[in-house]
LUMNUNU-47586 format. One record per residue (C-alpha): residue in one letter; z, x negated, y. Coordinates in steps of 0.05 Angstrom, whole numbers, padded with zeros to 5 digits. Layout:
<rest A, z Z, x X, y Y> $
...
This chain:
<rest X, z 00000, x 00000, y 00000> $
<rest X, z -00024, x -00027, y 00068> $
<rest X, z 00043, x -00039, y 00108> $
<rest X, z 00007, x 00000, y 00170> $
<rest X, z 00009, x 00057, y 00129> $
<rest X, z 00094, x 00053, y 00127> $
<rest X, z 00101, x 00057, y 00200> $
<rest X, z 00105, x 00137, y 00208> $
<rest X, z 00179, x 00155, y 00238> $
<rest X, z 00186, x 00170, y 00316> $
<rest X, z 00225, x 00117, y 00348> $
<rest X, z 00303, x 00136, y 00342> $
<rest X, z 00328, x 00164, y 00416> $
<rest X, z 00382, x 00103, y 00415> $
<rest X, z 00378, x 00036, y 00385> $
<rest X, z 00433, x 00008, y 00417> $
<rest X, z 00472, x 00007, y 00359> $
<rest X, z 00421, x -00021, y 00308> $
<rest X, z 00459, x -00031, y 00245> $
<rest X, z 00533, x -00001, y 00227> $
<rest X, z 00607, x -00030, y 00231> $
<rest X, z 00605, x -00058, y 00156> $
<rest X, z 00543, x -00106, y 00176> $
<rest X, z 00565, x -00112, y 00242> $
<rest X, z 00602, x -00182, y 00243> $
<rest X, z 00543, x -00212, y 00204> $
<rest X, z 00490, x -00189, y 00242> $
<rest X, z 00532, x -00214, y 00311> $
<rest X, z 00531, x -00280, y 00275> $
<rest X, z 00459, x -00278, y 00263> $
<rest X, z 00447, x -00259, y 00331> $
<rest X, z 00488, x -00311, y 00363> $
<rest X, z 00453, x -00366, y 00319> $
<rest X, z 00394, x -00341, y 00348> $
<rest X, z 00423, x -00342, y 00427> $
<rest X, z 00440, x -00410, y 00413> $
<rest X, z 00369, x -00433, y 00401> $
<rest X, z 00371, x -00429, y 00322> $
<rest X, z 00301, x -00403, y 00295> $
<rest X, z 00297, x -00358, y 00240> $
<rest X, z 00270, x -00387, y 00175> $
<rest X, z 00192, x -00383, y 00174> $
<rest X, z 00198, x -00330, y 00114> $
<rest X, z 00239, x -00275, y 00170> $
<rest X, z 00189, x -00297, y 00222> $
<rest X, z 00130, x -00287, y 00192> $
<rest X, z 00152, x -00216, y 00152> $
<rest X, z 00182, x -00193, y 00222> $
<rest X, z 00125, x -00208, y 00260> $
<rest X, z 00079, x -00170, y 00218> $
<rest X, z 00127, x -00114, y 00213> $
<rest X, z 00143, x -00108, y 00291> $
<rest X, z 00074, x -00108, y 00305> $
<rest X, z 00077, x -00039, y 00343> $
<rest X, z 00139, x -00051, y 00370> $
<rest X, z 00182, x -00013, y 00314> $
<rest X, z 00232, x -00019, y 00300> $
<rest X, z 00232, x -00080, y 00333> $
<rest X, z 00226, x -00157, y 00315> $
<rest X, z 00297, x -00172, y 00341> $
<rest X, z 00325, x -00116, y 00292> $
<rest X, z 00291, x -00142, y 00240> $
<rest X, z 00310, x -00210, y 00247> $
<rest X, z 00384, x -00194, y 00250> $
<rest X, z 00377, x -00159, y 00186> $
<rest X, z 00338, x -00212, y 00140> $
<rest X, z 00383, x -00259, y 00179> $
<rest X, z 00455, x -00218, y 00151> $
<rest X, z 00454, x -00257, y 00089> $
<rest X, z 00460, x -00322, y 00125> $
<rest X, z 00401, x -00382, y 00116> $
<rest X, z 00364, x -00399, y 00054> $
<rest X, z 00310, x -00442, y 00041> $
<rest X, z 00293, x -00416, y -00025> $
<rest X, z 00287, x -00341, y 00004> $
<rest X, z 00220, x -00296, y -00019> $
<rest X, z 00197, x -00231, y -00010> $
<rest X, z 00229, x -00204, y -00060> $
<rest X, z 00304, x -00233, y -00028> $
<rest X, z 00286, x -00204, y 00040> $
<rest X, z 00275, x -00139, y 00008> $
<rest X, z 00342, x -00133, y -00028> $
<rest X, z 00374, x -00163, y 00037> $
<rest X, z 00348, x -00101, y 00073> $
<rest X, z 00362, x -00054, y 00014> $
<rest X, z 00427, x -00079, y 00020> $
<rest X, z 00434, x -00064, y 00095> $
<rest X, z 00420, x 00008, y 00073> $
<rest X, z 00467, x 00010, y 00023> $
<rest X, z 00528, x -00014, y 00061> $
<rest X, z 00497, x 00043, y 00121> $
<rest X, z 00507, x 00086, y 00073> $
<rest X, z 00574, x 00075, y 00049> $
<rest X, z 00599, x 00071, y 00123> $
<rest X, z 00566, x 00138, y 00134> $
<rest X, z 00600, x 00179, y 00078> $
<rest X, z 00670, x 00141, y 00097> $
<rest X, z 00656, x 00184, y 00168> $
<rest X, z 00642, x 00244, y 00128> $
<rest X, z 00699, x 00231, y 00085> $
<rest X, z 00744, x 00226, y 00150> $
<rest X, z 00720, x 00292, y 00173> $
<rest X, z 00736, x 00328, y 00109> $
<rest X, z 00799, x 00300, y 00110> $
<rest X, z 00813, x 00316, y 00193> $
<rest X, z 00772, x 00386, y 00192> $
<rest X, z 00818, x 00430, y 00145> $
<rest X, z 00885, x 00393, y 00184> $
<rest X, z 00855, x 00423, y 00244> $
<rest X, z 00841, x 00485, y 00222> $
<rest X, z 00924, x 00492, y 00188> $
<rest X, z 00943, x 00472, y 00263> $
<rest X, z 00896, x 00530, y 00297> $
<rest X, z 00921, x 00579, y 00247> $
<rest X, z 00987, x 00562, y 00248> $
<rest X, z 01015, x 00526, y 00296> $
<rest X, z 00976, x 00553, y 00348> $
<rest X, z 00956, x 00616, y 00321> $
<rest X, z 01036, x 00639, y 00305> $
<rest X, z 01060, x 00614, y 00374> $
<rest X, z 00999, x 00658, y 00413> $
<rest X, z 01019, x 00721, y 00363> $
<rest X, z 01096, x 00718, y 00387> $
<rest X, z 01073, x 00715, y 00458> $
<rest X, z 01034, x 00776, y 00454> $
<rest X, z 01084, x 00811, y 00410> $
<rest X, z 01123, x 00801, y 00476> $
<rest X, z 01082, x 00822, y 00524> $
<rest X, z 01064, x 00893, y 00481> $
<rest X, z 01139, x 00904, y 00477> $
<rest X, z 01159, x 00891, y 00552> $
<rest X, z 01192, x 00827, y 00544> $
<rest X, z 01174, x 00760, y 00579> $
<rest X, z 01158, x 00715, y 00538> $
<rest X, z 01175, x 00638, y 00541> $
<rest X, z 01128, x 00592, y 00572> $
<rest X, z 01146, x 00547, y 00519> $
<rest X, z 01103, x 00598, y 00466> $
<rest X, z 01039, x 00575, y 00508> $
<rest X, z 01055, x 00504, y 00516> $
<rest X, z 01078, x 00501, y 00441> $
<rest X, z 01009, x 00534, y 00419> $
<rest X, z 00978, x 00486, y 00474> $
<rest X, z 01009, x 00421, y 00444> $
<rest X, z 01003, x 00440, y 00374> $
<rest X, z 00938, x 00461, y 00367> $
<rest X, z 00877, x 00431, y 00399> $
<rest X, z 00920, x 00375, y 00437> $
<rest X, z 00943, x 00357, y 00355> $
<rest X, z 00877, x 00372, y 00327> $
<rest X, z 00844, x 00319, y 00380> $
<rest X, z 00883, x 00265, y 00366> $
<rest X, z 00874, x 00277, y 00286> $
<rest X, z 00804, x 00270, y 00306> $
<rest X, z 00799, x 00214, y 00343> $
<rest X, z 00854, x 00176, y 00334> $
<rest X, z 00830, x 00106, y 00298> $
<rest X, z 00872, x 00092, y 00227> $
<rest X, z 00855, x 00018, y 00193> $
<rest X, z 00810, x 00029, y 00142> $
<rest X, z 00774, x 00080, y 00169> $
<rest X, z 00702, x 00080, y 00208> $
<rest X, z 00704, x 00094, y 00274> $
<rest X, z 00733, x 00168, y 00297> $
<rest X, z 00693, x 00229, y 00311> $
<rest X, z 00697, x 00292, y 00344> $
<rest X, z 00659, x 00354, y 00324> $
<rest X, z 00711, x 00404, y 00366> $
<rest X, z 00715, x 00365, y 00432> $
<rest X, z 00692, x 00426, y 00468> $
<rest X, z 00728, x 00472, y 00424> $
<rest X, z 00794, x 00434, y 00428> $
<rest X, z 00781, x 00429, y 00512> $
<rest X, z 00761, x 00501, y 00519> $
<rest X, z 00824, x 00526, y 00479> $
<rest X, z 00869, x 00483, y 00518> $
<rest X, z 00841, x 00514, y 00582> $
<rest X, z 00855, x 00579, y 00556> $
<rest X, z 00917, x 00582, y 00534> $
<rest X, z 00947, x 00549, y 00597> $
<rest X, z 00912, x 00605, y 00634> $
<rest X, z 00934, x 00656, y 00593> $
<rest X, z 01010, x 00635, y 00607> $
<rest X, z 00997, x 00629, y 00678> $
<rest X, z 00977, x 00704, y 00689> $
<rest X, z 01034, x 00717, y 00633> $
<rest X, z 01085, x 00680, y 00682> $
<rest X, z 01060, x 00721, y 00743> $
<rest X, z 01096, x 00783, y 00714> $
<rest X, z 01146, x 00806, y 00760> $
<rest X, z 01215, x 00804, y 00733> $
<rest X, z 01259, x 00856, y 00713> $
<rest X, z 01305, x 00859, y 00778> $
<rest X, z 01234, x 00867, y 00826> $
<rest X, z 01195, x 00908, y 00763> $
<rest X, z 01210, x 00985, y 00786> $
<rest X, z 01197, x 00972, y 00862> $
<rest X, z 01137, x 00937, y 00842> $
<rest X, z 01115, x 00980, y 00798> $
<rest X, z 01128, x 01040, y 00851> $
<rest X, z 01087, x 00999, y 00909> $
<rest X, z 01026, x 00977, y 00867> $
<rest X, z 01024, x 01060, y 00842> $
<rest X, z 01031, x 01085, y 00914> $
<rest X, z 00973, x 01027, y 00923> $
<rest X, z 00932, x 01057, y 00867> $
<rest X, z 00939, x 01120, y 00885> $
<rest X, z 00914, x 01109, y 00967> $
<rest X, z 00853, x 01064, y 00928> $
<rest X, z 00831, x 01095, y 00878> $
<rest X, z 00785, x 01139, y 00917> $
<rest X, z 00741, x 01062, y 00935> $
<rest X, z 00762, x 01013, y 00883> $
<rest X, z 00789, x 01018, y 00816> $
<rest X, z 00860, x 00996, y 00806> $
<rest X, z 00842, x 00946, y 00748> $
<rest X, z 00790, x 00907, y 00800> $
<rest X, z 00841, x 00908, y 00854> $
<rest X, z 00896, x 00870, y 00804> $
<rest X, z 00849, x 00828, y 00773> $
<rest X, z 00825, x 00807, y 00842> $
<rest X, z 00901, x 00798, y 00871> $
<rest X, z 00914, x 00764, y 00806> $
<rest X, z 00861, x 00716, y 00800> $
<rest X, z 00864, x 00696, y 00883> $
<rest X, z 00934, x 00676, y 00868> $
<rest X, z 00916, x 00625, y 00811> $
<rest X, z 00890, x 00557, y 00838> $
<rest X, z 00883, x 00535, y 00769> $
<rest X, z 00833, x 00533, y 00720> $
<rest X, z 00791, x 00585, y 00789> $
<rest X, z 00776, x 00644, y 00814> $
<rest X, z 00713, x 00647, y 00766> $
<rest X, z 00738, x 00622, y 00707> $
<rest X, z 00797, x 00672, y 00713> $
<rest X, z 00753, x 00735, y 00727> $
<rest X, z 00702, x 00718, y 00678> $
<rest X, z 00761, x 00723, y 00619> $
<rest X, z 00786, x 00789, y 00660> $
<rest X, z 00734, x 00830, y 00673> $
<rest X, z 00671, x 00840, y 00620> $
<rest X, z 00707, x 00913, y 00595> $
<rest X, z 00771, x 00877, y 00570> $
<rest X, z 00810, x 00890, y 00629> $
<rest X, z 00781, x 00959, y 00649> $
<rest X, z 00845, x 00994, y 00642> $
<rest X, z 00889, x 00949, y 00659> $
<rest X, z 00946, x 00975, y 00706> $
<rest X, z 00995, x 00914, y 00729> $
<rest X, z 00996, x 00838, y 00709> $
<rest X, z 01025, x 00852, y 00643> $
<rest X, z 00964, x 00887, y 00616> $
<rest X, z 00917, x 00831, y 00646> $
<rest X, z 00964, x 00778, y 00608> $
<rest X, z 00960, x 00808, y 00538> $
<rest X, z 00881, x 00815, y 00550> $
<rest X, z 00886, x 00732, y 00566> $
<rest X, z 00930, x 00731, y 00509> $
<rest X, z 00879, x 00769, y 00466> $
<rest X, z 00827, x 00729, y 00489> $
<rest X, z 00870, x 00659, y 00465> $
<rest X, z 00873, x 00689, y 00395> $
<rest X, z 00792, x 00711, y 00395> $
<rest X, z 00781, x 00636, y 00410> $
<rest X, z 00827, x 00607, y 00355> $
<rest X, z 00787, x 00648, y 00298> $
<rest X, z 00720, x 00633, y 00329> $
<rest X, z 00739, x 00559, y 00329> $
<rest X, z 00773, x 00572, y 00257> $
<rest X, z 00701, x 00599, y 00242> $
<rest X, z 00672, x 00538, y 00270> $
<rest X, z 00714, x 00490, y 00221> $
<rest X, z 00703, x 00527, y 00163> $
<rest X, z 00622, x 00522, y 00183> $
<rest X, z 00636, x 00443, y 00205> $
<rest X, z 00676, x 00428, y 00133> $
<rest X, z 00617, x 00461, y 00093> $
<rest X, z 00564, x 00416, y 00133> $
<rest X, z 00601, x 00364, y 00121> $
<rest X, z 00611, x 00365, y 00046> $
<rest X, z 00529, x 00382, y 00046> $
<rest X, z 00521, x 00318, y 00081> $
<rest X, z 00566, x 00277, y 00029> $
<rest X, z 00511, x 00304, y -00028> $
<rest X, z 00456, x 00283, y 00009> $
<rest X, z 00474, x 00212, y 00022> $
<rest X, z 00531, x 00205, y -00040> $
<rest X, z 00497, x 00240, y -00096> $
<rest X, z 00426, x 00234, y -00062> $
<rest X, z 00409, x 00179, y -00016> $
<rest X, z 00466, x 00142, y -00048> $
<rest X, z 00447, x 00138, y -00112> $
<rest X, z 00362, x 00129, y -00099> $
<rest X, z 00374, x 00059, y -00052> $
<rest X, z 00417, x 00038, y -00120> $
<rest X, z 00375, x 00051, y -00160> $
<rest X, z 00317, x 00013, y -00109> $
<rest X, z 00364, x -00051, y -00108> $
<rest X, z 00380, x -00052, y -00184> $
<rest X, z 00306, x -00058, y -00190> $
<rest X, z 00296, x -00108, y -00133> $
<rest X, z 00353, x -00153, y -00169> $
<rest X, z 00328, x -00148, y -00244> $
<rest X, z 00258, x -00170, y -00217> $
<rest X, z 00220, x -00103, y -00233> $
<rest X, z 00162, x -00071, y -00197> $
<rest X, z 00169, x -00077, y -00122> $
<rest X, z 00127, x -00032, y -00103> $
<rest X, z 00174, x 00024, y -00141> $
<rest X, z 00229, x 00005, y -00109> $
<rest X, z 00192, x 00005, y -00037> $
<rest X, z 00174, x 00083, y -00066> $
<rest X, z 00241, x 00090, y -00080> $
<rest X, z 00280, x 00065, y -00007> $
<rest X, z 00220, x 00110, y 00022> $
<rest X, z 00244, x 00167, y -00015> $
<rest X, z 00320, x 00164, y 00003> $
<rest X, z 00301, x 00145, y 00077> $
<rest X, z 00282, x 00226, y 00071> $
<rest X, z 00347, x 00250, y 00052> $
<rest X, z 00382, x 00233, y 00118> $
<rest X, z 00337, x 00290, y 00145> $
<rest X, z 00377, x 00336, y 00094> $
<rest X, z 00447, x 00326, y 00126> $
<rest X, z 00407, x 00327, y 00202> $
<rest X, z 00378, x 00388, y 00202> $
<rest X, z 00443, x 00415, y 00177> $
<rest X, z 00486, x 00388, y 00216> $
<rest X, z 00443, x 00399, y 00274> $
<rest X, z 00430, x 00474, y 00265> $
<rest X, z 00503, x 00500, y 00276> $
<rest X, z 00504, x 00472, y 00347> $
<rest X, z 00443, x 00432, y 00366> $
<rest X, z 00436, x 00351, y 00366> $
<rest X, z 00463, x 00347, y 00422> $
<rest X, z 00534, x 00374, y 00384> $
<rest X, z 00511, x 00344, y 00319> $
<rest X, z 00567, x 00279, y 00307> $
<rest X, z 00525, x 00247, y 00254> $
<rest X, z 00450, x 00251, y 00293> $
<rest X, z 00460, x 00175, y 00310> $
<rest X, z 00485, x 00152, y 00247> $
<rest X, z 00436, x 00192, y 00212> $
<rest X, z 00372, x 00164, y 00259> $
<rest X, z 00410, x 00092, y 00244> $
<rest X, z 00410, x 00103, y 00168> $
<rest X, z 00337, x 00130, y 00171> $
<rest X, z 00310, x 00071, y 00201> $
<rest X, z 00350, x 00026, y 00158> $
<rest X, z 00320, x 00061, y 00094> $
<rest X, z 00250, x 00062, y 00116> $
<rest X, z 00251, x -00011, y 00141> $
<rest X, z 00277, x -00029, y 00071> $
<rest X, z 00222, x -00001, y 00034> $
<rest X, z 00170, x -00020, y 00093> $
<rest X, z 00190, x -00098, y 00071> $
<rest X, z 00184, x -00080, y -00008> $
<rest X, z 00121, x -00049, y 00010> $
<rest X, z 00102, x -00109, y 00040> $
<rest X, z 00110, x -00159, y -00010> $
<rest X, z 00088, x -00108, y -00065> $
<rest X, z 00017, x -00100, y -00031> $
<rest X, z 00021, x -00181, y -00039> $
């Protein structure tokens, strides 16, 4: 196979970050060798020269991966290609420790929504529907407990693990938001020594309005003026669409922000549950798929069979990071998609493998 005929995928959005953490000490080494004037050996210039020759994925890149191994004079084709099928393989394993992290992270997030968060937000409201005022400890409980907990599980680093990710930053930042808000208006309710003159002005108030603007504006407007946090916007948008329509005094509009902080901890409980079963549909595809085809390509590379299978072979499982893509990316988009850059990473990894079998096979 003519090694043009290899050079099909779209350049990756971000090559910054050309090879993963487990390579990542070898290939500064390599790289630094380089900066300090060192030439690669004439094997890695010529194969990278005649691979880079449209620009992708680069000559640079692949010197610093023929170069991981470190120098050797006795190097061949067939040695560069298991250096770069071995690049893939240890992209791989990094990949499904991140996966494995998120498995592990997801379902702790989800006990701490449920729970945690989920119990504290349910006594408020039981509160609020029975008269009482309830502690502003409830809210910053469920605040502390829940998404503030569930982002540090994320992206907190632990030895031995690959770097951190987080799926539910805009989850975790959203709920925070929201249940602050929702004990603000909860700690605008007037107390029980001010409640029956209160409640006496705002009817004689309703009563001289009602005829112009309906009570349940009118509070939600007084309420949300008197809130300079999260804004007037943000406060009326959670207010107003219908959920607030009969609300008579601050009390009502606190159990519909209330409401509205338990709606968002099952839609982000949703969320997880959708997130864990990406996840362990990305841990087939590069575990029990990809995994398994570039080991498979290598043990042939080593025991000196047919190159050209093994190039077939690296092409093949350069596919299946497509698999956990497309999955990953169809909950939320790329640009919410955790593993897009580690799956573009391990794509080009896998198809520059089998584009240097390829090339030495056609030979």
């Amino acid at each position: 196979m003519q090694a043009e005929a290899r050079f099909h995928i779209p350049p990756p959005k971000k090559l910054a970050r050309t090879m993963m953490q487990p390579l990542a000490a070898a290939l500064l080494l390599a790289t630094a060798a380089m900066a300090a004037g060192a030439s690669p050996p004439s094997i890695i210039n010529a194969t990278c020269s005649s691979l880079s020759y449209n620009g992708y994925p680069g000559y640079d890149y692949c010197v610093n991966v023929l170069s991981s191994s470190g120098p050797s004079a006795s190097m061949d084709g067939r040695g560069l290609a298991v250096i770069a099928a071995n690049a893939t393989e240890h992209n791989i394993t990094a990949t499904v420790g991140l996966i494995d992290d998120l498995l592990d992270t997801l379902p702790k997030c989800s006990g701490l929504y449920r729970h945690q968060m989920g119990d504290k937000i349910a006594s408020a409201l039981a509160d609020l529907v029975a008269g009482k005022q309830p502690s502003d400890s409830l809210y910053m409980d469920a605040h502390d407990q829940g998404p503030v907990n569930c982002f540090f599980a994320l992206t907190y680093p632990r030895p031995g693990f690959p770097r951190p990710i987080d799926p539910l930053a805009q989850e975790n930042q959203a709920n925070m938001d929201l249940v602050f808000f929702a004990m603000s208006v909860a700690m605008l309710i007037p107390n029980k020594s001010s409640s029956s003159s209160s409640s006496s002005s705002s009817s004689s108030s309703s009563s001289r309005s009602s005829d112009s603007d309906p009570p349940a504006a009118a509070i939600i407007n007084d309420t949300c003026s008197s809130l300079p946090y999260p804004g007037y916007r943000y406060c009326v948008e959670v207010l107003s669409p219908g959920l607030a329509s009969g609300a008579r005094d601050t009390r009502d509009l606190a159990i519909v922000a209330t409401n509205a902080v338990l709606r968002n901890i099952t839609s982000t409980l949703s969320l997880i549950d959708g997130l864990v079963s990406d996840a362990a549909h990305c841990k087939v595809s590069y575990g029990d798929r990809m995994g398994k085809t570039v080991a498979s390509a290598l043990g042939d590379l080593v025991a000196g069979r047919a190159i050209a299978r093994a190039a077939s072979k690296l092409d093949g499982a350069s596919r299946h990071t497509t698999e956990c893509d497309l999955v990953m990316s169809k909950r939320r988009g790329v640009e919410n998609n955790v593993l897009h850059e580690d799956n573009v990473e391990n794509l080009v990894s896998a198809q520059f493998a089998s584009n240097v079998a390829a090339m030495y096979a056609a030979n």
